[in-house]
C-alpha positions as CSV (number, residue, x, y, z in Angstrom):
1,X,89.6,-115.5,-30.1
2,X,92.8,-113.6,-28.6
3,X,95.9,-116.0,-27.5
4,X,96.2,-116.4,-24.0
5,X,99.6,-117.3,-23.2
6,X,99.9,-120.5,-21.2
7,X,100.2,-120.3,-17.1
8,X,104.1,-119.1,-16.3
9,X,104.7,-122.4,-13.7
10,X,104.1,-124.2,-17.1
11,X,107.1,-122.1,-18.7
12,X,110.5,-123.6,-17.8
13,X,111.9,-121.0,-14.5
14,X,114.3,-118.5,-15.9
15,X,115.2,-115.8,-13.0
16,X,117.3,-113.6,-15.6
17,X,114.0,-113.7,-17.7
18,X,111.4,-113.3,-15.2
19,X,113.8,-110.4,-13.8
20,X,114.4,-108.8,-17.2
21,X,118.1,-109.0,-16.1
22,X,120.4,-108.7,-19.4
23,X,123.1,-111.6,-19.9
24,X,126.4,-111.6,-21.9
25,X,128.2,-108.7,-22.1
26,X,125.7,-105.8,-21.2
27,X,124.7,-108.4,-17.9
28,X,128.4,-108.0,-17.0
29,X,127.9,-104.7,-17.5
30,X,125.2,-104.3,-15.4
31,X,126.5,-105.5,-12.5
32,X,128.7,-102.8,-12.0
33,X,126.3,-100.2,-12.8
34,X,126.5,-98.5,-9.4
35,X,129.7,-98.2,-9.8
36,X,129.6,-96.9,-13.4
37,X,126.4,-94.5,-12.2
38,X,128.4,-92.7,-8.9
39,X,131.7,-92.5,-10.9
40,X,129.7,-90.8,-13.2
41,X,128.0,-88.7,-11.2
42,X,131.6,-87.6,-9.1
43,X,133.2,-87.4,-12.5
44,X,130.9,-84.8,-14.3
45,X,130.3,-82.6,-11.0
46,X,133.5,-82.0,-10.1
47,X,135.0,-81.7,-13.3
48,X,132.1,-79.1,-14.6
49,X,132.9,-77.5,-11.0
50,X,136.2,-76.4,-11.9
51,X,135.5,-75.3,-15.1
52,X,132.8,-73.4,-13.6
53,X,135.5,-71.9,-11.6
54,X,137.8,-71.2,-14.0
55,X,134.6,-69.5,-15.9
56,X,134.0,-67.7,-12.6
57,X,137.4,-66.4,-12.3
58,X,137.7,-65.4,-15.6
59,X,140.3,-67.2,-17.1
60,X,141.4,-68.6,-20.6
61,X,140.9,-71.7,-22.3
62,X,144.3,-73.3,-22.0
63,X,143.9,-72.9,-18.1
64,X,140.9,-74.4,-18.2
65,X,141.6,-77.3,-19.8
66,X,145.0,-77.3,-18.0
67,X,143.2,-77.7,-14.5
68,X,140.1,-79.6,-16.0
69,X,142.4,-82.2,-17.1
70,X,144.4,-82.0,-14.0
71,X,141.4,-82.9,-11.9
72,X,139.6,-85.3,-14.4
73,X,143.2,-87.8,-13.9
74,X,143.9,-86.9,-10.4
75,X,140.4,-87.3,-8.9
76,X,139.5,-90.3,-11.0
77,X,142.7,-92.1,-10.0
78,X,142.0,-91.4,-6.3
79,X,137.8,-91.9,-6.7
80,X,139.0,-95.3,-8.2
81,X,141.6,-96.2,-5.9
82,X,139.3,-95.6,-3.0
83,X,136.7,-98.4,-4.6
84,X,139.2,-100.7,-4.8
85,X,140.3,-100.6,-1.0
86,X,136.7,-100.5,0.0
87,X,136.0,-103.6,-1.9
88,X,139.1,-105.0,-0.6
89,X,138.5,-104.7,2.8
90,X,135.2,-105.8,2.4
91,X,136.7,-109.0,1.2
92,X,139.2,-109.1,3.2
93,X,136.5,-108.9,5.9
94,X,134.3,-111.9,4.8
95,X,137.5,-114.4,4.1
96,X,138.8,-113.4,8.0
97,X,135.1,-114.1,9.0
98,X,134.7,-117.5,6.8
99,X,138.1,-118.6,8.4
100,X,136.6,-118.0,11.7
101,X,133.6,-119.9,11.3
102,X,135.3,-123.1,9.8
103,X,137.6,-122.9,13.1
104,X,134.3,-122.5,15.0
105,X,132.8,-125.3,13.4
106,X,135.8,-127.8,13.6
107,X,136.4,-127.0,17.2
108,X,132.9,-125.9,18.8
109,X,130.7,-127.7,17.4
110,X,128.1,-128.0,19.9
111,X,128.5,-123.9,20.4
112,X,127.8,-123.5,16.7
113,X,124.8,-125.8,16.4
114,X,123.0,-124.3,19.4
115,X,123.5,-121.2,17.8
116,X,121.6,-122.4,14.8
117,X,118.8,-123.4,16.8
118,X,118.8,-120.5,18.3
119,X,118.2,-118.6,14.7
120,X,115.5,-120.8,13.5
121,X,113.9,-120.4,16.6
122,X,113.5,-116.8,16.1
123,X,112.5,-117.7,12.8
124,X,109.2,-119.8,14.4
125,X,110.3,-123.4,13.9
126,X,110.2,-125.1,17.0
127,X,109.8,-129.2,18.3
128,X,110.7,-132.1,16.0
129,X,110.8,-129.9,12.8
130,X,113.6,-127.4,14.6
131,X,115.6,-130.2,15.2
132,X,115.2,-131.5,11.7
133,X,116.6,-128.4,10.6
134,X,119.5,-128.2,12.5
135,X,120.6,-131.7,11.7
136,X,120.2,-131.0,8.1
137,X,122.2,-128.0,7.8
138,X,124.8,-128.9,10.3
139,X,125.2,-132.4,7.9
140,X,126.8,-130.5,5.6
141,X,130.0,-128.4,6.8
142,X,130.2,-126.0,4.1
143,X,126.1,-125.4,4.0
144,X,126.8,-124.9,8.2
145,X,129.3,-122.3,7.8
146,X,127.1,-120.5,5.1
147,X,124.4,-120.6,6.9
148,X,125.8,-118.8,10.5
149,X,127.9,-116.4,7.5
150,X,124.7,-115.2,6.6
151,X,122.3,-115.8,9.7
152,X,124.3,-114.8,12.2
153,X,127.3,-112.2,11.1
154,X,125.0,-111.1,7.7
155,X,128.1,-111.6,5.7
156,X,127.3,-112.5,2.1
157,X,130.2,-113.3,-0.7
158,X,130.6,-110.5,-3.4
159,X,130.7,-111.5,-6.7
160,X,132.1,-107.9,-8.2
161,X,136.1,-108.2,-7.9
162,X,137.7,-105.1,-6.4
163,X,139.8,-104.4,-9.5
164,X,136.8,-104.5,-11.5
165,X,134.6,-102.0,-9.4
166,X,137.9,-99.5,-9.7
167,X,138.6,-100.0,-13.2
168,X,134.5,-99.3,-13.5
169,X,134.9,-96.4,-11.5
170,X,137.8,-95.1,-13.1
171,X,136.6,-95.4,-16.6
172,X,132.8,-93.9,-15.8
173,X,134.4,-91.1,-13.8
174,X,136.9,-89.8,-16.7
175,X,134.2,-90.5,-19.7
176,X,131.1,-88.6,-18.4
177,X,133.6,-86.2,-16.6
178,X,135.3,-85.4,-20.0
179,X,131.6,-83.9,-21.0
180,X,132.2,-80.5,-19.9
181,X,135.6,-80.3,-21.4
182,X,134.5,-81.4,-24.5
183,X,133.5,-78.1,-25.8
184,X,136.5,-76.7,-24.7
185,X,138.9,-79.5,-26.6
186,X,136.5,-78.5,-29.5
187,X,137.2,-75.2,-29.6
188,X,140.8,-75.7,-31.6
189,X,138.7,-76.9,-34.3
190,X,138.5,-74.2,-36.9
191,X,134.6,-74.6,-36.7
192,X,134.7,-73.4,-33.6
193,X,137.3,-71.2,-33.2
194,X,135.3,-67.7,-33.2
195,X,133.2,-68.8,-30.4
196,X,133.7,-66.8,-27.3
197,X,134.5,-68.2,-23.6
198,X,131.1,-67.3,-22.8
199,X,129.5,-69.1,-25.1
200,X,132.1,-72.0,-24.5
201,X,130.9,-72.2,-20.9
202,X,127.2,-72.1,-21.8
203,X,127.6,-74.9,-24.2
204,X,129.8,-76.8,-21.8
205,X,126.8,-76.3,-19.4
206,X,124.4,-77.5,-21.8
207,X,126.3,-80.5,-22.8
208,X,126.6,-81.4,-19.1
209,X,123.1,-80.8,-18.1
210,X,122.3,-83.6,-20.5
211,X,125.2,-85.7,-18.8
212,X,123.5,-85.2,-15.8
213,X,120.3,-86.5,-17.6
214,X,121.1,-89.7,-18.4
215,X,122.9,-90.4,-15.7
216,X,120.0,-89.1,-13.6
217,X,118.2,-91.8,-15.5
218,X,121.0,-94.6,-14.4
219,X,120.7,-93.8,-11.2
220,X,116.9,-94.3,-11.3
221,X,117.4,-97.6,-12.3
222,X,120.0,-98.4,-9.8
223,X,118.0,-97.7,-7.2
224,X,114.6,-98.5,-8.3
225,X,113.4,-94.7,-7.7
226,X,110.9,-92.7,-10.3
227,X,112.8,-91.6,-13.3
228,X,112.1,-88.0,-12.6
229,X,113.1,-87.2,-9.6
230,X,116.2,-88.7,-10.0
231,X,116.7,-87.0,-13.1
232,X,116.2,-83.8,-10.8
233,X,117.7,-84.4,-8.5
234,X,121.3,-85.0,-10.1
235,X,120.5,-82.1,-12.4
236,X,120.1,-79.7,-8.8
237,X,123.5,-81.5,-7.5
238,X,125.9,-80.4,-10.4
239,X,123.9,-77.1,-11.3
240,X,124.3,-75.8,-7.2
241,X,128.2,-77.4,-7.5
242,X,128.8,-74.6,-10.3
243,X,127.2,-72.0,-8.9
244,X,129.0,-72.5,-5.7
245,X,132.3,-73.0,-8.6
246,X,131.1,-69.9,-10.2
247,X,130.6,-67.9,-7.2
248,X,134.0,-68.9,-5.7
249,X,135.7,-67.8,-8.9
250,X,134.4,-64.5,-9.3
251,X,134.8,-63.6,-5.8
252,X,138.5,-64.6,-5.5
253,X,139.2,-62.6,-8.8
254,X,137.8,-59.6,-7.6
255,X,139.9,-59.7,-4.4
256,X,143.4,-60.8,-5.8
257,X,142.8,-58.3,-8.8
């Protein structure tokens, strides 16, 4: 006889379990996955852009990497710096909020529990239940306050820390955008020395097609979308960024040469 496994409200409630949701490090990790997945993305299209460009324009391997290298610090620092103040505001927003409602509390009460009537009649509770409600959450200052945070303004807490979602994006945007430059840092190797730039930019392309890959496959998960597509579509996103690169180059050659 096969084993049937016993009835799941028998089996002690783990959420991380039931959610296949990682702990210890690679849960931490996880967290910050968006982060990690749009760094990524930013990092290996713009980076692959310019060398596209560069390719485009004809020019030689030093100048690439010059002006890969240039962009891979300069638009990583600024990518990540604009996380952090985006996160910050965002928290600054909430704390200014929570503040507010506290005052609102301490000071207008009344104001502040007919406002929570007010929600959980929209939500259908009416008579002696409503009012059962109201006096339970408005027992309990902090659960109050929480309650019109979420119900009324739809403010909820973050638990990523600004510095954190930088450094994430930071870190994401210079490792997957150091893909296509790999090739190019490879080059100095004396295995690889006799290859051409041509064939330097094609494996740069290949390298970052499959950059584009798994990230493609991040972002799938991120957003809960079908692995494909995703896939797809971050492949279309980087390969139309280098031919527009490509194009750009080549044209302004011909016209300063």
């Amino acid at each position: 006889m096969a084993h049937i496994d016993p009835p799941l409200k028998h089996q002690p409630h783990d959420e991380a379990r039931l959610h296949d949701v990682p702990t210890g490090i690679l849960g931490r990790f996880q967290s910050y996955i968006t982060e990690f997945v749009y760094g990524g993305i930013d990092g290996a299209v713009t980076t692959f852009a310019v060398v596209a460009g560069a390719a485009g324009a004809g020019l030689g391997i030093n100048t690439t990497l010059i002006l890969g290298f240039a962009n891979l610090i300069a638009d990583g620092f600024s990518m990540s710096v604009g996380a952090y103040l985006a996160a910050k505001t965002d928290e600054e927003t909430y704390d200014r909020a929570l503040k507010q409602e506290y005052w609102e509390v301490d000071h207008l009460p009344e104001v502040e529990r007919a406002e929570i009537r007010e929600i959980y009649q929209a939500k259908g509770f009416k008579g002696e239940l409503l009012e059962q409600v109201v006096d339970v959450i408005c027992a309990d200052k902090d659960r109050w306050v929480d309650e019109m945070m979420k119900s009324e303004l739809e403010l909820f807490q973050e638990d990523k820390k600004p510095l954190a979602k930088a450094w994430m994006t930071f870190v994401s945007f210079n490792l997957v955008g150091f893909v296509p430059l790999a090739v190019y840092v490879l080059h100095y190797m004396p295995w690889m020395a006799e290859y051409t730039t041509s064939e330097l930019f094609t494996l740069s392309a290949s390298a970052t097609g499959l950059a584009f890959v798994g990230i493609g496959m991040l972002k799938a998960r991120v957003n809960s979308r079908p692995v494909l597509r995703s896939i797809a579509e971050t492949v279309l996103l980087g390969a139309l960024a280098a031919v527009l690169a490509y194009a750009a180059g080549d044209v302004l050659e011909s016209w300063l040469a």
